[in-house]
VEXZASE-757662 format. One record per atom (N, C-alpha, C, O): residue in three letters; x, y, z. Coordinates in steps of 0.1 Angstrom, whole numbers, plus 5000, padded with zeros to 4 digits. Layout:
VEXZASE-757662
ALAXYZ...
END
This chain:
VEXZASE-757662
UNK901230066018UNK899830076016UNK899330206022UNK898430286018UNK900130206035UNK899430356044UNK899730476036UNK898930576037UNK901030486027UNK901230596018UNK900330596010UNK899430686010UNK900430506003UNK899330535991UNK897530565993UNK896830625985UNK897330526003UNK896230616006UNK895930746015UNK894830786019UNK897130806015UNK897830916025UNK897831026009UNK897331136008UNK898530945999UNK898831035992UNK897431055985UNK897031165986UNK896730975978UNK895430985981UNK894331075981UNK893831165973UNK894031035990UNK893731156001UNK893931316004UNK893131386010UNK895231345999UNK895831455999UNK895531495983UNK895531615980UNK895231405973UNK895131465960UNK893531495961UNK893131595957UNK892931405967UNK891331395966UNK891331555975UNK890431625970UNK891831595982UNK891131705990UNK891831815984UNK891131915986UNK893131845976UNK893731945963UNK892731975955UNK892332095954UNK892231845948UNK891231835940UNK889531915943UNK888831995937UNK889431835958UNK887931995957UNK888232095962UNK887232155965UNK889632155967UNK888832285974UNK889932325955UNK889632435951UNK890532285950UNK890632375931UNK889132375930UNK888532465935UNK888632305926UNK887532275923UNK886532385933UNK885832435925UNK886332425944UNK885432495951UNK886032665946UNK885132755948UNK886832695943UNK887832735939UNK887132845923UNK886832965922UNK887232775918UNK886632775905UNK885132785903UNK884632835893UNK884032715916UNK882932755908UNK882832845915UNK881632895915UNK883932925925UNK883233065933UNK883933215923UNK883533325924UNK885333145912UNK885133225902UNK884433295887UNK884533395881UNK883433125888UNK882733165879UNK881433225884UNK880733285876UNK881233215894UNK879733245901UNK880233395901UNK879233465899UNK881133455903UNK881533615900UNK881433635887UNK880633715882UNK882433545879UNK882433585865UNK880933605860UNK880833705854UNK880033545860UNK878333535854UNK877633635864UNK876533675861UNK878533675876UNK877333805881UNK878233925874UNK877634035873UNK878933935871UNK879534045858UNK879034045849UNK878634155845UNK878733895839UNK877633885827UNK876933945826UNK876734015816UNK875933935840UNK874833935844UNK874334065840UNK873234085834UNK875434175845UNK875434335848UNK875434345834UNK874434375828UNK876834325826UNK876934365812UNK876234285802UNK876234335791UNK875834215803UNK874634205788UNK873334185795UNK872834095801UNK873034295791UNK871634375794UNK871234455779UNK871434575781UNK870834425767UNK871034475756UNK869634445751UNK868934345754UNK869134545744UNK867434515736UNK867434415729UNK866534345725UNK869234385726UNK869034245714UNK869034145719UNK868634045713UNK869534115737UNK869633955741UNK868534005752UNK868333905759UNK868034085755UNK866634045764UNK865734185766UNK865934285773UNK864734145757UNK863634235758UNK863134325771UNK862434275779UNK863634435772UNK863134495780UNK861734535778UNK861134585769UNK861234485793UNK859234505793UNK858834625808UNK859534705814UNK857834595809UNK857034655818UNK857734595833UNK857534665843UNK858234495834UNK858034455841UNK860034445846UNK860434375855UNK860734515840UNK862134535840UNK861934595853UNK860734615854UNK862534635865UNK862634695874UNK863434825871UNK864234825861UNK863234975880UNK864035075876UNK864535025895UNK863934975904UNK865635085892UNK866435125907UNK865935245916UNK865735245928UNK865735355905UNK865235445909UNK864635555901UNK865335645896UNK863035575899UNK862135645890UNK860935735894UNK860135695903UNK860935825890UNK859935945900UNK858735935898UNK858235885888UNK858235995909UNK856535895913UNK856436085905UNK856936185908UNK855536055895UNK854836155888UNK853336065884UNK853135945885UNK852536165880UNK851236105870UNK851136175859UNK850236245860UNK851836165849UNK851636255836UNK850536255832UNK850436325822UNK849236195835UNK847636185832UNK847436295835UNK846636355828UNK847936385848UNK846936445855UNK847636585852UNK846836675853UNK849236625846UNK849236735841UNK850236705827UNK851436725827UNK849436655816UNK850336615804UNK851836685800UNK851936685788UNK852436715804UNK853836795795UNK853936785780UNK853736685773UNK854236895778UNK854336865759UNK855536845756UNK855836805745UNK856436875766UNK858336815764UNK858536755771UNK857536735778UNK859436695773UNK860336575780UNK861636575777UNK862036555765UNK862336605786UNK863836615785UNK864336545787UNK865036635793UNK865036435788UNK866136315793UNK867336305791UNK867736255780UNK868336375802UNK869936405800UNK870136265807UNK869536205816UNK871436255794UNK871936095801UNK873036195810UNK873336315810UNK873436085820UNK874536205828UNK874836035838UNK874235935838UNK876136095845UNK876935935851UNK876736025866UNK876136135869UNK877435925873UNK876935915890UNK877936115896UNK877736195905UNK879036125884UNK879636205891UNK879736335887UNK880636415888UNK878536325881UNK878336475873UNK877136525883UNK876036535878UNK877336545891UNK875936615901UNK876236745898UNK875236805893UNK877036805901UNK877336925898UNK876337015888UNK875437095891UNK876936965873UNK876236925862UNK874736935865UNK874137035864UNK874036825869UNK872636815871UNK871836935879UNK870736985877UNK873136965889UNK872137115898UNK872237265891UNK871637365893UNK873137215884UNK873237385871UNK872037375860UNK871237455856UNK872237265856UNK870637245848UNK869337225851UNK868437225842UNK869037215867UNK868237175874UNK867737345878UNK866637385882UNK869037425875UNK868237585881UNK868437665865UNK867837775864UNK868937625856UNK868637665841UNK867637605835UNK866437615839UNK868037525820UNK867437505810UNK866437405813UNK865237405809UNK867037325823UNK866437175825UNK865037205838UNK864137125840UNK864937345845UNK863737335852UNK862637385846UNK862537465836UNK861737305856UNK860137285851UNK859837385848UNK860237465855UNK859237415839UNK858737555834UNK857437545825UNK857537455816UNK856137625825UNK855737635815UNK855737745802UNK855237855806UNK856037755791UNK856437805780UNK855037805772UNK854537715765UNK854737935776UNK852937965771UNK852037885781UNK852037895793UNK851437805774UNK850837725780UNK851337565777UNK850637465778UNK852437575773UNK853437395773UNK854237365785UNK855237435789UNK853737265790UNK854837225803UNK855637185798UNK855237115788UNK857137175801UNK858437115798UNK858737085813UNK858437155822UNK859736915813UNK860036875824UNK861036815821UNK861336835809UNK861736745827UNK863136745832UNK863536625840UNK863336635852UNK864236475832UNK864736365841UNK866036365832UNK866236405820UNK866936275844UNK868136255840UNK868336095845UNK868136035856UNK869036035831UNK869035885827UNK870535805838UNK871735835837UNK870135725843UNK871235635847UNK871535505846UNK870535425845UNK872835445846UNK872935375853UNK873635295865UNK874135365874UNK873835165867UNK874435145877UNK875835145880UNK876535085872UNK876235235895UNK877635285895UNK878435185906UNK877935085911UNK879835245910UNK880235125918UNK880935175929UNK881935135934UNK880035305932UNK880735345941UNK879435365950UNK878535425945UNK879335325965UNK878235325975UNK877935465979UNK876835505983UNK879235555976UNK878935665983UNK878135765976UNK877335845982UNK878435755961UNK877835815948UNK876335765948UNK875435835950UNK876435625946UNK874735555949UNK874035665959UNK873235755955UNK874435645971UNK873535735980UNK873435885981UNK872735955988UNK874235895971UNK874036045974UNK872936095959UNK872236195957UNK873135995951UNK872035975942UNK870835965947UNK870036035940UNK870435915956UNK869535805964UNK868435955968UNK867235985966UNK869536035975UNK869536135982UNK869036255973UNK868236335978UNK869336255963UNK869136325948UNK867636295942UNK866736375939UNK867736175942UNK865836165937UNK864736185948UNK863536195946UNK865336185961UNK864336195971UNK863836345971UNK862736395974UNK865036415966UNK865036545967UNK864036645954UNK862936705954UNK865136605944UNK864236655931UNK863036555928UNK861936605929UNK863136445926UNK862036345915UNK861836335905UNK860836335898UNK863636315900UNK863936335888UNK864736215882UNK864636205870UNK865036155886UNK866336045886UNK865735935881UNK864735895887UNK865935855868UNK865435755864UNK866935635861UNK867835645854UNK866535535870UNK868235435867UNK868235315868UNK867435285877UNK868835235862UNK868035095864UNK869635015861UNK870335075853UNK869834935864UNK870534785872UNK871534755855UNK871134665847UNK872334805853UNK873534785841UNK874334925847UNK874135015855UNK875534865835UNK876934955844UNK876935035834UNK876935025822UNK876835145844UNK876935325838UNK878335345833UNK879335375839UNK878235315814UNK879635355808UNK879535405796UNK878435405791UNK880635475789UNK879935515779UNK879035415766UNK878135445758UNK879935285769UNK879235275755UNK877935165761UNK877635055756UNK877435235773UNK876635185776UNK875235295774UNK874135295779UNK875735365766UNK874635465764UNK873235405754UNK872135435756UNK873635365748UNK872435275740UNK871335215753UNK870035205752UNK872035185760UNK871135095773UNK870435205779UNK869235205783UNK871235275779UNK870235405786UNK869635525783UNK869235605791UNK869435545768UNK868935635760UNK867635525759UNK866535565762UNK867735405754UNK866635285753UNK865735335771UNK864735395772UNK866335295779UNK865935295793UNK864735435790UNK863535445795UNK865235505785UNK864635655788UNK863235665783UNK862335735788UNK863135575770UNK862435545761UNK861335485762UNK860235515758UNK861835385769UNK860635265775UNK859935365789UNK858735375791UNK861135445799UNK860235505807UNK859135595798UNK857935595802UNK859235625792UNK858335755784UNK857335695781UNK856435775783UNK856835545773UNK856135525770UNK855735435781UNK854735365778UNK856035405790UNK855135325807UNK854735425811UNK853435425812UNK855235515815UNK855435635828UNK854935765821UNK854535865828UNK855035765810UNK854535935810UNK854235935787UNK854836005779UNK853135835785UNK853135855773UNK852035915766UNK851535885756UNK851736045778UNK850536165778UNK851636265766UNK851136325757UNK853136265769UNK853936375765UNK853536405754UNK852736325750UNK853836525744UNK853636495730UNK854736475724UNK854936405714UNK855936545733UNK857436595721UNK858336505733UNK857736485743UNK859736455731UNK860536405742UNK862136445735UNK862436405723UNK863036525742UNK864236545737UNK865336435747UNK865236395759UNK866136395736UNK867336315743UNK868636445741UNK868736525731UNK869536445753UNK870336505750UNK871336495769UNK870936445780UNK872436575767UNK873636535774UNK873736625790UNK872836705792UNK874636625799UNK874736685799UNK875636835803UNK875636935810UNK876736755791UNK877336925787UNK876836995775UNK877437015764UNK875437015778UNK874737085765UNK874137205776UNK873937205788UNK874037305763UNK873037415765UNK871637385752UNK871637375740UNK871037385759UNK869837385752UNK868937495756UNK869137565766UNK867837495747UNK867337645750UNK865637585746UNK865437555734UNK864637565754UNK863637525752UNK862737625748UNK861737595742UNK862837725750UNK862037835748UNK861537815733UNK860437795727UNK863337845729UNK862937855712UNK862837685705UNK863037645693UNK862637625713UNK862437445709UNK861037475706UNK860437475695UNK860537505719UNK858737505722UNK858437585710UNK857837535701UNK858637745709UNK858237795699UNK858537745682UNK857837795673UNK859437675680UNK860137575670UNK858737475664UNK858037485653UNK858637395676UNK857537275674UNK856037325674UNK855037275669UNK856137415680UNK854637475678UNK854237505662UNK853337465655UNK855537605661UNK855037645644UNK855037515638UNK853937495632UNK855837405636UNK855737335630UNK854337265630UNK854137195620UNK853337255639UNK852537165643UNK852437075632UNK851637095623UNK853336945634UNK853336835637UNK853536765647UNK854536805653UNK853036685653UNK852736585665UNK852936445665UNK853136375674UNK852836405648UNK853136255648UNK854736235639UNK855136335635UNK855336135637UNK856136115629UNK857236185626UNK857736185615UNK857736265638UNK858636395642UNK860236365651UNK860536375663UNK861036335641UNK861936305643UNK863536405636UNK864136375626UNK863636515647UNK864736635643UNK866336585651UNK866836475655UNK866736715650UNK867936715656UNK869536795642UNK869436855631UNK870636745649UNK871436755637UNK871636685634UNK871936585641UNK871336675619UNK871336545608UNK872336505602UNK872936585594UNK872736315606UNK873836335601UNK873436205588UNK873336095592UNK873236235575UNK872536155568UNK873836065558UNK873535975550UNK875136115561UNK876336035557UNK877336015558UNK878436005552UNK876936005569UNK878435925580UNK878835805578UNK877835745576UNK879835725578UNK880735635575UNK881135585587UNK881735675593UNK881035465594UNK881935405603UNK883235445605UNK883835455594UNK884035475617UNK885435515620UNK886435435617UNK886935435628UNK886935375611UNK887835225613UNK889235255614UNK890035195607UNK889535355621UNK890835405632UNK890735395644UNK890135465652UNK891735255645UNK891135195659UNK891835275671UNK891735225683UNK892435375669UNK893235475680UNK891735575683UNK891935675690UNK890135555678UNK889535665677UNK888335605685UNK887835495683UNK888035705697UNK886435675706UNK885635635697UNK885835515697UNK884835655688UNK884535635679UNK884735485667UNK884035465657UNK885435445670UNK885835335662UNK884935205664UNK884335175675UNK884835125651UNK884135065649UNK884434935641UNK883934915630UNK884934875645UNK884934715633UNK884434675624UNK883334725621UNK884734615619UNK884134535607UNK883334425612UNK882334385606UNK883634395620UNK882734305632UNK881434335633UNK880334285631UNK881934485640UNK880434515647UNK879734595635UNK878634635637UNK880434625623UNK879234695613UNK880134685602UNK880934775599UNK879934575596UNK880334565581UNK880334665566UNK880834675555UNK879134745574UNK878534835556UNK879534965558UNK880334995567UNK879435035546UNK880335145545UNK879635255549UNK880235355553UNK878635255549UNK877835365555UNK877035365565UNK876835255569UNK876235505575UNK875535415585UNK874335485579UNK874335585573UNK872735375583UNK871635495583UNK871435615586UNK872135645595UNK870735725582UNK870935865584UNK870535855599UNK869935745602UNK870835965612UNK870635945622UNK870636135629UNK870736245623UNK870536105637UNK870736285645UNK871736245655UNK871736145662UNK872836355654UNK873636365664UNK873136345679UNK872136395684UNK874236235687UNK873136195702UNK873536305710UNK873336305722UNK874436435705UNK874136585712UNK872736585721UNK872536615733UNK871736555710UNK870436625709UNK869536585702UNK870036555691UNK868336555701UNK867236505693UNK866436525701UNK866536535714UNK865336535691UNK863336535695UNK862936445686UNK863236415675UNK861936395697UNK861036315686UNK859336295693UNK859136315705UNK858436265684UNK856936305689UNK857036155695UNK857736065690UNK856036135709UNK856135995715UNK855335885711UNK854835805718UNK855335895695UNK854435805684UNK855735725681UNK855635605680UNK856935805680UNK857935745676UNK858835665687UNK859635585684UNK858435715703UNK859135655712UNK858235515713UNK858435395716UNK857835545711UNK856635395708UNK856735285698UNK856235175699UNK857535375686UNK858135245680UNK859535235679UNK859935145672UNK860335295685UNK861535305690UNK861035155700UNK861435045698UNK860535175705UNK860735105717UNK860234935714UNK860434845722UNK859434945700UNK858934825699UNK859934745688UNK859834625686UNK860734815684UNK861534745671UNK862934745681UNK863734665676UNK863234815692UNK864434815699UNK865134635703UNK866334615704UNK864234555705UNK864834455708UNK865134365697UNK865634255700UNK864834415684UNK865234335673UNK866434365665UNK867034285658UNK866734495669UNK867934555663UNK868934525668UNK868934545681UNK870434455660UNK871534415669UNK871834535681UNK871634645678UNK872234505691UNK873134605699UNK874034655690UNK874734585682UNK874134825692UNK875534895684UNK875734995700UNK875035025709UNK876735025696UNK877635035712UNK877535225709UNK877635305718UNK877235245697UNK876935395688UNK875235455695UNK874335445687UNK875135485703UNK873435515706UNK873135575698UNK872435505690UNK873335725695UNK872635785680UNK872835705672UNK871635685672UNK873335625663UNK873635525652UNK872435435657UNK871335435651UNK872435355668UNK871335275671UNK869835315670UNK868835235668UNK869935445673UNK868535525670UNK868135485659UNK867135415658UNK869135525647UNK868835605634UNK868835445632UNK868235425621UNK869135355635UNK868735175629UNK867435155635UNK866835065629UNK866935185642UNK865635185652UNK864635225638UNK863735165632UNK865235375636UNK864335475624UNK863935415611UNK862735395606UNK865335365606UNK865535285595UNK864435175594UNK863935155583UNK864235115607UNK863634985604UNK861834985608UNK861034885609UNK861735135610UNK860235165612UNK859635295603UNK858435335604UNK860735345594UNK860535425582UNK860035515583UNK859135565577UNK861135565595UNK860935745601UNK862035795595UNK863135755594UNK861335945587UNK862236015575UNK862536125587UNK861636175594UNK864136175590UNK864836265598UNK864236415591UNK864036435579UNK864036505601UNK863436625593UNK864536725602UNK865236685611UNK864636855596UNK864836975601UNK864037045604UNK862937055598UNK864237115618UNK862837175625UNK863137315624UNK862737395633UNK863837355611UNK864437475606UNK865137505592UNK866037435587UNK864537615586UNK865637635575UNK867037675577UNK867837665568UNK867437715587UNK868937695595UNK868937655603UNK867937645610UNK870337605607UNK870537495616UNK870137585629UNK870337695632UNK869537485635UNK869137515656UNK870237425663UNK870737465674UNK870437315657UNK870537205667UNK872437205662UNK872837155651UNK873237255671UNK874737225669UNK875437115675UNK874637045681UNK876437085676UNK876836935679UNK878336985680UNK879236895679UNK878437105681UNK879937185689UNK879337295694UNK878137305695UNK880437415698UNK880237495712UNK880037625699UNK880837675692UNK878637645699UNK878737785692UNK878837875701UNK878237875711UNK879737985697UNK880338055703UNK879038175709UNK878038235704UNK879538175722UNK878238275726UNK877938415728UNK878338475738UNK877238475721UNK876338605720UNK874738555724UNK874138445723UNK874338715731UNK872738705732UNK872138615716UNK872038505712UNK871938705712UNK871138675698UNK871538535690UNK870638485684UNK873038475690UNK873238335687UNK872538235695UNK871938135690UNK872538265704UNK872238185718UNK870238205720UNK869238125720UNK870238265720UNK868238315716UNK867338225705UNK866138205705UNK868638185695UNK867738135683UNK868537995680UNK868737955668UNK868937915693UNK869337795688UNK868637715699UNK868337755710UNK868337565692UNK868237465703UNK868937425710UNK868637435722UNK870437345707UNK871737305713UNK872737355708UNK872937375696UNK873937375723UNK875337415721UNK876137305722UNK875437215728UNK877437255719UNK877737105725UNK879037155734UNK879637245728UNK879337135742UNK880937115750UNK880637225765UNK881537265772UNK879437255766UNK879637385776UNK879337315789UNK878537225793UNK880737425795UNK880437355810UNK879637385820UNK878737465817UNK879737345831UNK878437375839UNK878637565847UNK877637635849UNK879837595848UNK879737755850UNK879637815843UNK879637925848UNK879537805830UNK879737885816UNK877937845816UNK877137945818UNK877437765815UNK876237695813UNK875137805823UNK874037845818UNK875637835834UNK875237905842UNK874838075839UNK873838135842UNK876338125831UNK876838225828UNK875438265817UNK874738365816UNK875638155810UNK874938215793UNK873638235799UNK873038345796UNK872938125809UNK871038115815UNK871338265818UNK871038345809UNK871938285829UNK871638435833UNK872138555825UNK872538645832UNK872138575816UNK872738665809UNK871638665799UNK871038765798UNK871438595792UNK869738545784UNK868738545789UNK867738525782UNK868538575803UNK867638555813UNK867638755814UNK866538825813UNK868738795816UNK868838935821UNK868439045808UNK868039155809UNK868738965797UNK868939035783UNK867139015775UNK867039045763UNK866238975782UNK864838955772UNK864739045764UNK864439015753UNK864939215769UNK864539335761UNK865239355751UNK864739425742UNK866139305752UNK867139355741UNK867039285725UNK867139165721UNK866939435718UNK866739375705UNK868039265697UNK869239285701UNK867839155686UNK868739135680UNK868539205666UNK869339195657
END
């Protein structure tokens, strides 16, 4: 009898610490959930989403007519301070202010965090909020950028999304949208109006039949680069939580577009807006919006050399 309640006993206390066991792996497993599904399609992001970290501005009191927002990860600082003394600083162009934040999100490294931390105290630029900073977490945070624009700063008129190993050239953006003066319903970039899902599953790019059954996608602008007037971040932002999650951010845009019946325009009779590395000369470089693949000392190279060369005729 003494065994059998010996042995018992010995199963009863196997039994809870497996058991204590298990709910301290699932209590991990669901704060992982927790981090990764953060999506416009399973919970509405509002006013009331917390950012990690977002710059105390008042766009009431000096409106900008651009808005820049480079997505960029914890370990491209580098990156951020070459753009922060080029394309991406405050400047006004005539009488248009253009300004300058860069999109995050959450990283997993403490040392990176703080030196982030250390980065927005500095500039007042850093906008990042609580999901894991990856690529195909970019939808989460091109959306993020979106919703800040229309909380935080929906005085802007124009807002560009873009990367940041781009050259961009705001000068000729600003003088671009001016001529065009339109303000509402302004949605550019490079247009990609028939593109096809990738279904080579060896390709970044690739896409299931799962996650997008049709053979084609909505027309959309390369997520190089886009502008859009903040009429349209406004309904970007209100149709965003009805639209499935697509792991594709530009693709997710252009389903945003689709389902609020914004027609993609060209903000030129030749292309501005590239989505590879046009090769650089003064005069190439003078009359485009975006380059795609340049790095941050080259990135450097072209500002000053475009900066040095105003006089010079093309």
């Amino acid at each position: 009898m003494l065994r059998l309640k010996w042995i018992f006993a010995t199963t009863l206390l196997i039994f809870c610490f497996g058991f204590c066991v298990l709910l301290l792996n699932l209590q991990d497993f669901c704060t992982i959930c927790r981090k990764r599904i953060y999506s416009p399609s399973l919970r509405s992001a509002t006013v009331r989403e917390t950012f990690q970290l977002r710059p105390k501005i008042q766009c009431e009191r000096n409106p900008p007519f651009l808005v820049l927002l480079v997505t960029t990860t914890h370990s491209q600082k580098e990156a951020r301070n070459v753009i922060r003394q080029t394309w991406g600083k405050e400047r006004l162009i005539g009488d248009k202010l253009v300004s300058t934040y860069f999109l995050l999100g959450a990283g997993t490294n403490p040392r990176l965090q703080g030196e982030l931390t250390g980065e927005s105290n500095t500039y007042n630029d850093i906008i990042q909020r609580d999901f894991i900073d990856s690529y195909y977490n970019l939808t989460l945070k091109t959306i993020m950028g979106i919703e800040w624009i229309c909380t935080h700063c929906p005085q802007t008129t124009f807002v560009m999304k873009t990367d940041t190993d781009m050259f961009v050239n705001p000068l000729y953006l600003v003088e671009l949208l001016v001529k065009k003066n339109q303000t509402t319903d302004v949605f550019t970039g490079s247009l990609r109006l028939h593109d096809a899902p990738i279904r080579n599953n060896h390709s970044k790019y690739y896409i299931s039949t799962t996650e997008y059954p049709l053979a084609k996608y909505p027309p959309f602008c390369s997520g190089t680069g886009y502008v859009f007037s903040v009429d349209v971040a406004q309904k970007i932002q209100n149709v965003s939580s009805t639209v499935p999650f697509f792991k594709l951010e530009d693709v997710f845009v252009g389903m945003c577009l689709e389902k609020v019946n914004i027609n993609l325009q060209n903000l030129h009779t030749k292309p501005t807006f590239h989505a590879y590395k046009k090769p650089f000369t003064i005069c190439n470089y003078r009359k485009l919006v975006t380059s795609h693949g340049v790095r941050p000392r080259e990135l450097y190279l072209f500002w000053d050399v475009l900066r040095r060369s105003r006089d010079e005729q093309c």
